[in-house]
Phi, psi and omega in degrees: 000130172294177187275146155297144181277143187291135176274178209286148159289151190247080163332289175327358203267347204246014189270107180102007187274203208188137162201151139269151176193175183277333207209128175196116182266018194255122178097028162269147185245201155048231195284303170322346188252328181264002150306339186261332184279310128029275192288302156331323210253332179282288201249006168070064196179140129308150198237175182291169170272348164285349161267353161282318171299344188271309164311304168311312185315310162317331161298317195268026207223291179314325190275328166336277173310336176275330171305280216187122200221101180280125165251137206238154128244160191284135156278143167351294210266003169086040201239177173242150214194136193303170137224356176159157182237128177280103163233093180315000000 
C-alpha cells in the first residue's frame, strides 16, 4: 500500500493566505505593470512568469553591456576567441 494521495485543494481554502513568488501580475505597478500591457497588447495574453524572468535577465544582461562589455567571436576551429573591448 502507497502513501495517501494528498487532498484535492479547495482554492477558497488558500484566500487570505501569504506565498512567495517571482511573478504576480495582478496589482502590479510601475516599469512591471507596463511590461505586462506591453506585453498583452503584443500577444493578447498576460504574460508567465517565465517571460517577465526572461525580461529581467535581458535587463541585467543590457546594464551589463552598457557598463563595459567583452566582444568574442567563434573562430574557425569553434573557439570563442577576444575580439575587442567596449566601454563608454
Amino acid at each position: 500500500m502507497g502513501p495517501a494521495a494528498p487532498p484535492e485543494p479547495k482554492p477558497s481554502s488558500c484566500y487570505g493566505l501569504f506565498f512567495s513568488t517571482h511573478c504576480a501580475a495582478a496589482g502590479a505597478k510601475g516599469a512591471t505593470k507596463e511590461f505586462i500591457d506591453r506585453y498583452n497588447t503584443k500577444y493578447g495574453y498576460v504574460p508567465d512568469d517565465v517571460a517577465a524572468l526572461t525580461w529581467d535577465s535581458l535587463h541585467i544582461v543590457q546594464q551589463a553591456v552598457q557598463e563595459c562589455a567583452v566582444i568574442v567571436w567563434i573562430s574557425d576551429q569553434g573557439e570563442f576567441e577576444f575580439y575587442k573591448s567596449v566601454c563608454p
